[in-house]
C-alpha positions in Angstrom: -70.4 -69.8 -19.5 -74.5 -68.6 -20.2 -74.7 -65.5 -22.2 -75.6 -63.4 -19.5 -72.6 -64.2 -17.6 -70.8 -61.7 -20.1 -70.3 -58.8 -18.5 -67.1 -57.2 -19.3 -67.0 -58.3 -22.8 -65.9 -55.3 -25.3 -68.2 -55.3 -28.7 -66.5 -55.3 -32.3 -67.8 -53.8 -35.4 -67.0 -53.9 -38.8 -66.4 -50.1 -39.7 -66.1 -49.3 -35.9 -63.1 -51.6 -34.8 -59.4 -51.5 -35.6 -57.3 -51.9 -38.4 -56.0 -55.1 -37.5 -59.0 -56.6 -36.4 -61.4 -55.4 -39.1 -58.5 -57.5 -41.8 -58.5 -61.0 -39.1 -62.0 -60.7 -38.4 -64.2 -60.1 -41.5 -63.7 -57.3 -42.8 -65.3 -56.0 -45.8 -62.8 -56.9 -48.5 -62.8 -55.6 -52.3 -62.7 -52.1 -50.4 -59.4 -50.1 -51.1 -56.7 -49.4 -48.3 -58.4 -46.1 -47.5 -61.5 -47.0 -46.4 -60.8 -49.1 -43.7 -60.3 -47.5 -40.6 -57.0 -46.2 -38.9 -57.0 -46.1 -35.0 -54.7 -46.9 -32.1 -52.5 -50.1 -32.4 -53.2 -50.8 -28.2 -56.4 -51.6 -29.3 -55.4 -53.9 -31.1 -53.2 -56.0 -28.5 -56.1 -56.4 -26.5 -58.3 -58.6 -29.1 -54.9 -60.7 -30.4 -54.1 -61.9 -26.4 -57.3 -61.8 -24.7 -59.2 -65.1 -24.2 -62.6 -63.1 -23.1 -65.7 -63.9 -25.0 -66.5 -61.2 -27.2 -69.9 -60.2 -28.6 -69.7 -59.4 -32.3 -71.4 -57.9 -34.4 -71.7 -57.3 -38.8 -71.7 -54.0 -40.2 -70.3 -54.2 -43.4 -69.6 -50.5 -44.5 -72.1 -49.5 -47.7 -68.9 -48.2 -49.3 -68.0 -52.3 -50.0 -71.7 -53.0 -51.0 -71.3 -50.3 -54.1 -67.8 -51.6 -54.7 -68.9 -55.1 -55.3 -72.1 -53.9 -57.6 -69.5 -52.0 -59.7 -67.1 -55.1 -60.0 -70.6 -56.9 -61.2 -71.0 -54.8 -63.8 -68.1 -54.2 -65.4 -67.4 -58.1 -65.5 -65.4 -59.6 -68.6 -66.9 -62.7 -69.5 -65.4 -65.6 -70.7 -66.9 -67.4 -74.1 -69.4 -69.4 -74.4 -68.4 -73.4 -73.9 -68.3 -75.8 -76.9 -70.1 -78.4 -75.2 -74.3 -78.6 -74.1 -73.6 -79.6 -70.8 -72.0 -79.0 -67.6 -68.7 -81.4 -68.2 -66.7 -78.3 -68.8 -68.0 -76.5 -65.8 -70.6 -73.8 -64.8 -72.6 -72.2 -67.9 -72.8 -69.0 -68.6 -76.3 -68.3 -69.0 -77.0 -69.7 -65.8 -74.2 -68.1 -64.1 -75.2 -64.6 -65.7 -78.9 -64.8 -64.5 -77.8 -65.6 -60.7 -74.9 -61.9 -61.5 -77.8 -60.3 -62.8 -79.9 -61.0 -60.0 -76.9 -60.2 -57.6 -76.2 -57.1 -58.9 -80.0 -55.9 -59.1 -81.8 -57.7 -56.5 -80.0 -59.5 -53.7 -79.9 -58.1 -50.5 -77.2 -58.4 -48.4 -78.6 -56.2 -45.3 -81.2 -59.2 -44.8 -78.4 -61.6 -44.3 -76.6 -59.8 -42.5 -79.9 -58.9 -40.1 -80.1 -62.4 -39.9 -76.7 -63.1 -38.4 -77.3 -60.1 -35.6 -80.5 -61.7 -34.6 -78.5 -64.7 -33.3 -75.4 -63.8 -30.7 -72.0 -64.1 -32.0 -68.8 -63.2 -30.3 -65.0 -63.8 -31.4 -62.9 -65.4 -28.8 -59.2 -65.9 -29.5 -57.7 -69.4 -29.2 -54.0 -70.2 -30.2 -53.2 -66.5 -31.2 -56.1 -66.6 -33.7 -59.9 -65.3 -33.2 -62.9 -67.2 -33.9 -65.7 -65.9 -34.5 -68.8 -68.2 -33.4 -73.0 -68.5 -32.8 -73.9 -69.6 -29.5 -77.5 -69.7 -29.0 -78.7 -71.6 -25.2 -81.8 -73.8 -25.3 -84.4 -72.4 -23.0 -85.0 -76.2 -22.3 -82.9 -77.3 -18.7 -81.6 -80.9 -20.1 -80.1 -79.4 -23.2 -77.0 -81.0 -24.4 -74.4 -78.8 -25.6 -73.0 -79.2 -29.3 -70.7 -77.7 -31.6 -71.4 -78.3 -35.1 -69.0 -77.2 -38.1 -69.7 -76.4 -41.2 -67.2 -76.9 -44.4 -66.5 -75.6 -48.1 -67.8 -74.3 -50.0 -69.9 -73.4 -47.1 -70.1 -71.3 -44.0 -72.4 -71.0 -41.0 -75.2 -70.1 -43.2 -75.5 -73.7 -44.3 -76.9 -74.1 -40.5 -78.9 -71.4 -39.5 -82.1 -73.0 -40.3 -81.4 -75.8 -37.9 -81.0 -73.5 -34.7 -84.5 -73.3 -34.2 -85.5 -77.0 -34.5 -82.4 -77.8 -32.7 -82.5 -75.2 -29.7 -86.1 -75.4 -29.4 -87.6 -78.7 -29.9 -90.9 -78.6 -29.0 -91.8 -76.1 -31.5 -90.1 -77.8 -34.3 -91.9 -81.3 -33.7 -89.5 -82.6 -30.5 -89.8 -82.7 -27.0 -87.6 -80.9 -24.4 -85.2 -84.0 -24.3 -84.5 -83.7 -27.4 -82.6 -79.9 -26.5 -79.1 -78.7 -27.5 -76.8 -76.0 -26.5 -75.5 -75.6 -30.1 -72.0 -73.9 -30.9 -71.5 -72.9 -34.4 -68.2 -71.5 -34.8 -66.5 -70.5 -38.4 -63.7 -72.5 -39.4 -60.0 -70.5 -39.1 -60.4 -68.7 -42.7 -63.7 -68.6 -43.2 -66.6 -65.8 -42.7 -65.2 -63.8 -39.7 -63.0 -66.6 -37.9 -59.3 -65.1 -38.3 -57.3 -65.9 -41.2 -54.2 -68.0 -40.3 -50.9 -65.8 -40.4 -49.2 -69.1 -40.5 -48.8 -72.8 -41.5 -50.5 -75.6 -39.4 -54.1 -74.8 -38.6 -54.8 -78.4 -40.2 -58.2 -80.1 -39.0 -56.2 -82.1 -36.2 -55.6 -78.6 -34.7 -59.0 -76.8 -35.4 -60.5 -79.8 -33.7 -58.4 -79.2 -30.2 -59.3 -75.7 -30.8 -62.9 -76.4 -30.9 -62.3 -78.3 -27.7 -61.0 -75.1 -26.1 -63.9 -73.5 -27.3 -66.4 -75.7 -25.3 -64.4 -75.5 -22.2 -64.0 -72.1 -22.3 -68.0 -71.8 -22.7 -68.1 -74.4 -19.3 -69.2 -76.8 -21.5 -67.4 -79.6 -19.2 -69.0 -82.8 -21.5 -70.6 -82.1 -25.1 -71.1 -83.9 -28.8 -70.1 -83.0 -32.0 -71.9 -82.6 -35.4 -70.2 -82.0 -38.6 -70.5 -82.3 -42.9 -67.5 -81.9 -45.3 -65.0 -80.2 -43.5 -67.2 -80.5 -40.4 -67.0 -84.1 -40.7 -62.9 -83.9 -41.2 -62.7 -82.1 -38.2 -65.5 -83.9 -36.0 -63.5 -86.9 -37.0 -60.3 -85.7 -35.9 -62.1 -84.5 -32.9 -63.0 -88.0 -31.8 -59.6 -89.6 -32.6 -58.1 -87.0 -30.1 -61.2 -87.7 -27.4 -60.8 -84.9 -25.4 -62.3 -85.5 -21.8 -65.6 -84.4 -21.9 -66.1 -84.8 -25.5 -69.3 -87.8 -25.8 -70.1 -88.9 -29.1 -70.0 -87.3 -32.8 -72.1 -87.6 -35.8 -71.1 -87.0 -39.1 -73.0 -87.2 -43.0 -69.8 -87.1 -44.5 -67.1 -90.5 -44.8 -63.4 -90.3 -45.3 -63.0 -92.8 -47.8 -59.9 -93.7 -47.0 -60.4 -95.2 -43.6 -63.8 -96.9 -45.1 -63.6 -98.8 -48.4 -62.5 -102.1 -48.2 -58.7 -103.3 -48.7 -59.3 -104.6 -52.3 -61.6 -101.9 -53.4 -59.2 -99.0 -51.9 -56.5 -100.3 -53.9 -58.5 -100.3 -57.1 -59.3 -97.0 -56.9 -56.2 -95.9 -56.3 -54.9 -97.6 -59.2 -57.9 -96.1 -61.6 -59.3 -99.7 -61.9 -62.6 -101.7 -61.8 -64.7 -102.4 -58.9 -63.0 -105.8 -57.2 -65.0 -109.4 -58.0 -65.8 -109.2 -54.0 -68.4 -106.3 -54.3 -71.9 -106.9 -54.1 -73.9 -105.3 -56.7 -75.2 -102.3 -54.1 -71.3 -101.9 -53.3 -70.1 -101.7 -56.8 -72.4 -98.8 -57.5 -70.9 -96.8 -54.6 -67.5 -98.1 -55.8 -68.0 -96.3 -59.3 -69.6 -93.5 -57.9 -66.4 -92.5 -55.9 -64.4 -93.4 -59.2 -66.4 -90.9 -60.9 -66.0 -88.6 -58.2 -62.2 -88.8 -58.0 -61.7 -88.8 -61.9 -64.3 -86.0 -63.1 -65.2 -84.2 -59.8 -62.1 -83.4 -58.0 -59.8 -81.0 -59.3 -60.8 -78.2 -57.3 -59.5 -79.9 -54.1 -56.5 -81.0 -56.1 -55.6 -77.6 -56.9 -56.1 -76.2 -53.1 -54.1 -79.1 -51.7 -50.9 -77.6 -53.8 -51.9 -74.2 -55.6 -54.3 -72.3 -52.9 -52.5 -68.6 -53.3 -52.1 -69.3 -57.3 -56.4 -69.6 -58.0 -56.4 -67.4 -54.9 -55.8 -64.5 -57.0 -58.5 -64.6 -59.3 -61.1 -65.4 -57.0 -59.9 -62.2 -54.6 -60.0 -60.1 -57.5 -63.0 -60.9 -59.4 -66.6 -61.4 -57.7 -68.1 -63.7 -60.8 -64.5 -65.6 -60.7 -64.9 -66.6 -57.1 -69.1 -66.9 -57.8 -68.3 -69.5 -60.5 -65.5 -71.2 -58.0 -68.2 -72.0 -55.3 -71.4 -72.2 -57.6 -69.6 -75.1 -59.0 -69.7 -77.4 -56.7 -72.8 -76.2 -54.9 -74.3 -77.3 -57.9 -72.5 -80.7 -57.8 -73.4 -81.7 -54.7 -76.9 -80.7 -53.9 -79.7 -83.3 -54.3 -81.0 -81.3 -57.7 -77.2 -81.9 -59.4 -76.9 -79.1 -61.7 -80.0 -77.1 -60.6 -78.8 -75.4 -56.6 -81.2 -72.9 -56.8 -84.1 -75.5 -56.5 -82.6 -76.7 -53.8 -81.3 -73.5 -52.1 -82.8 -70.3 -53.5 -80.9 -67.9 -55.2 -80.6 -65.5 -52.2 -79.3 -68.3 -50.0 -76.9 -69.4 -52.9 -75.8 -65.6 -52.7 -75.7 -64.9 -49.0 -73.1 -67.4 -48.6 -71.5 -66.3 -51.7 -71.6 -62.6 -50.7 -69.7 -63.1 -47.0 -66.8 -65.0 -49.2 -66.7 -61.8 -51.0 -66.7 -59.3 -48.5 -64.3 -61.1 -45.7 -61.7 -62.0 -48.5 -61.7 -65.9 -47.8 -62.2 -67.1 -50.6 -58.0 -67.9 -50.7 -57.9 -68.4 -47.3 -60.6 -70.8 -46.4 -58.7 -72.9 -49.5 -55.7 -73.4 -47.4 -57.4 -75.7 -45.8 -57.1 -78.5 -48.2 -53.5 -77.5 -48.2 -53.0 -77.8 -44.5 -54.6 -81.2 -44.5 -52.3 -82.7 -47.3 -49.0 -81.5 -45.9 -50.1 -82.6 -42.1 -49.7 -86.1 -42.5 -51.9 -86.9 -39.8 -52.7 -91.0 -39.7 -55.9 -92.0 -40.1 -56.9 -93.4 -37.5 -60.0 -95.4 -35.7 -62.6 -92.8 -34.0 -62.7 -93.9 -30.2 -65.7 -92.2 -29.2 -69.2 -93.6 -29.9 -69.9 -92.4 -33.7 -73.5 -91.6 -35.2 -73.6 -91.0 -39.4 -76.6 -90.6 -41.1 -76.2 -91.0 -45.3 -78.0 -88.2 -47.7 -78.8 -89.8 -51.0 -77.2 -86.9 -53.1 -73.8 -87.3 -51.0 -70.7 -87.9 -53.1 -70.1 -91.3 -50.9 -72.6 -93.3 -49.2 -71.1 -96.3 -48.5 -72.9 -99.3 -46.5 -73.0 -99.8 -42.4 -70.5 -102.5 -42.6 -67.9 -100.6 -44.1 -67.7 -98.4 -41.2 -66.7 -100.4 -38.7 -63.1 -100.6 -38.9 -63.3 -96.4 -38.7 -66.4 -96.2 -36.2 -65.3 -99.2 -33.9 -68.2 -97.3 -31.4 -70.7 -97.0 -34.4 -74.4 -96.3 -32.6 -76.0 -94.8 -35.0 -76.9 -95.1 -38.6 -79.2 -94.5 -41.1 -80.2 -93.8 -44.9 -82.4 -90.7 -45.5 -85.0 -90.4 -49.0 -83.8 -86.3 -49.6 -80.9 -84.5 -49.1 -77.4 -83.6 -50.6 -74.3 -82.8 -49.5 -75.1 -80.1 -47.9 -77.7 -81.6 -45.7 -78.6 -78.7 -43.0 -79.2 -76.1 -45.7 -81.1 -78.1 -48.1 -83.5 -80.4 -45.4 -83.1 -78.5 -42.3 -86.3 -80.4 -40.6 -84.9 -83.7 -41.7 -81.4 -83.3 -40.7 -82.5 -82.2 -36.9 -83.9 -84.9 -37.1 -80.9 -87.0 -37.8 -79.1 -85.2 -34.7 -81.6 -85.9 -32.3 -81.9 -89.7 -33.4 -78.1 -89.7 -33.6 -77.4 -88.6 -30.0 -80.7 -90.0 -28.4 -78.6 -92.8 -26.5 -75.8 -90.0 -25.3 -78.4 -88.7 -23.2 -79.3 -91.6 -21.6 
């Protein structure tokens, strides 16, 4: 439905709602028990079983503001590595600087500002609320899309992109180049719900997200996602939900990829097959790399989420150093994410993990998706993937086909990391347009 068909829509606030919805929808966490507000329980019915569109709104009492600066500053820190480098994980002195500067200087009122400029609402789907941007093109053609964000992300990796997206023609595009764009938080993250139970894996986020769009009369649509985005954009198009016309990813499963010979290899730990081209052996030991010196943060989510969940609820620097960690992995400036982000941008998305408590729940995810068992199989909708260079996998066109049987779209970019709409927002919109240019013909 258009935003201004939202007429009887009830507003939620963060300090102004109740109890149960301040803790499911982003609620400022690190707070003690007695600051969060106690009012009637029948309030509460309404949100958990409604299925109206809701605006929302962020107003994170100061009280959790001054309890995070205080958890800052009383910080015990680790020692010092033994090593000159970054192979036994984030450095201090860079991780003090970016504390020092969120403690003294960040501002979190400025983010938030920036999320009430844009509408929000919460609408709840399978028992749980999701919180989500909609912002309409002012363009009549527009196509509707709903693009997902992943970890250690949230939707401030895409805000930049609303404007080139949403309005084209002031961002270098013409009219037909107009989307409708969806960006909802994924269930556990920012101030979507957190799951009270097992099985939101990405197989059901993605027919959740097709409820969304048909809830918003969004009757036919596309789908845009990176990381966890991709996961669920991919599981999206496997499902192929009437309506539902194309997706396009800048993330690929490996699994469903690599060829035969090479997948085996690197499950065994071995060598890049004889059968590889020179190109393909470098992407060959550049997942190796990956998998052997790069991913023990998603194997300890995929079978230990609540154990590092702890630490990470507790301690503002702990969970800091958790997503710094591989923000600085994975953007195109490996080991330097402030180049490539800014430190406030670094801490904006740091600061809402903080202050909704997800930093255990949105790791449930990667234990969701190991224990769902879901098969792997081909995409059946048309499929457009553009490659950043600083991605963890880039493999070549020819690879995809046995995944993207409906591949219409690819192409290598020059800039760009993993997280491609918050490092090269102009170039990735780009991409989408490109990517979906044929959809709308």
């Amino acid at each position: 439905m258009a935003l201004t068909s939202l007429k009887h829509s009830h507003s939620l606030k963060l300090g102004h709602m109740s109890r149960r919805s301040l803790l499911l929808g982003g609620a400022a966490a690190g707070m003690s028990a007695a600051l969060l507000p106690r009012t009637s329980d029948a309030a509460d019915v309404v949100g958990a079983a409604s299925e109206e569109i809701r605006p929302f709104k962020v107003e994170v009492p100061e009280a959790a503001l001054a309890d995070l600066r205080r958890r800052l500053a009383e910080t015990r820190w680790p020692d010092g590595e033994t090593v000159m480098n970054r192979s036994q994980g984030v450095q201090p002195d860079r991780l003090k600087e970016l504390v020092r500067y969120w403690q003294s200087s960040h501002d979190w009122r400025n983010a938030e500002s920036r999320l009430n400029s844009l509408p929000q609402f919460l609408t709840n789907i399978d028992g749980l609320d999701i919180h989500f941007i909609h912002v309409r093109s002012r363009h009549q053609n527009a196509l509707p899309l709903i693009m997902t964000h992943g970890w250690p992300g949230s939707v401030f990796e895409l805000l930049d992109v609303i404007g080139p997206l949403t309005d084209p023609t002031a961002h270098g595009g013409t009219a037909d180049d107009a989307f409708h764009l969806v960006i909802p938080s994924i269930p556990g993250f920012g101030f979507s719900g957190k799951p009270p139970a097992t099985g939101w894996n990405p197989q059901r986020i993605a027919a959740a997200w097709d409820v969304l769009m048909k809830r918003l009369d969004y009757n036919s649509y596309v789908a845009q996602g990176g990381d966890w985005g991709a996961i669920i954009s991919d599981a999206l198009g496997r499902q192929a939900p009437d309506g539902l016309l194309a997706i396009h990813v800048n993330r690929i499963e490996r699994a469903t990829t690599l060829p035969s010979g090479a997948a085996q290899a690197l499950k065994n730990g071995g060598l890049a097959p004889d059968s590889l081209s020179a190109d393909e052996r470098i992407v060959f030991d550049e997942a190796r790399d990956f998998l052997n010196n790069g991913f023990g943060y998603a194997a300890i989510m995929s079978t230990r989420p609540e154990t590092i969940g702890y630490g990470i609820a507790d301690s503002p620097v702990g969970l800091a150093a958790w997503l710094y960690d591989k923000i600085a992995d994975w953007v195109f400036t490996p080991g330097d994410p402030e180049q490539a982000l800014g430190k406030d941008a670094i801490l904006d998305n740091i600061t809402l993990y903080w202050l909704t408590n997800t930093g255990p729940s949105s790791g449930r995810i990667y234990w969701e998706n190991a224990m769902s068992g879901a098969k792997l199989t081909a995409v059946k909708v048309p499929v457009a993937v553009t490659i950043f260079p600083g991605e963890v996998y880039k493999p070549p066109k020819h690879w995809l086909s046995k995944a993207y049987p409906k591949l219409i779209y690819y192409n290598r970019v020059s800039k760009g990391g993993h997280f491609a709409a918050w490092e090269e927002p102009e170039l990735f919109s780009q991409e989408i347009r490109a990517g979906f240019k044929s959809v709308r013909l």
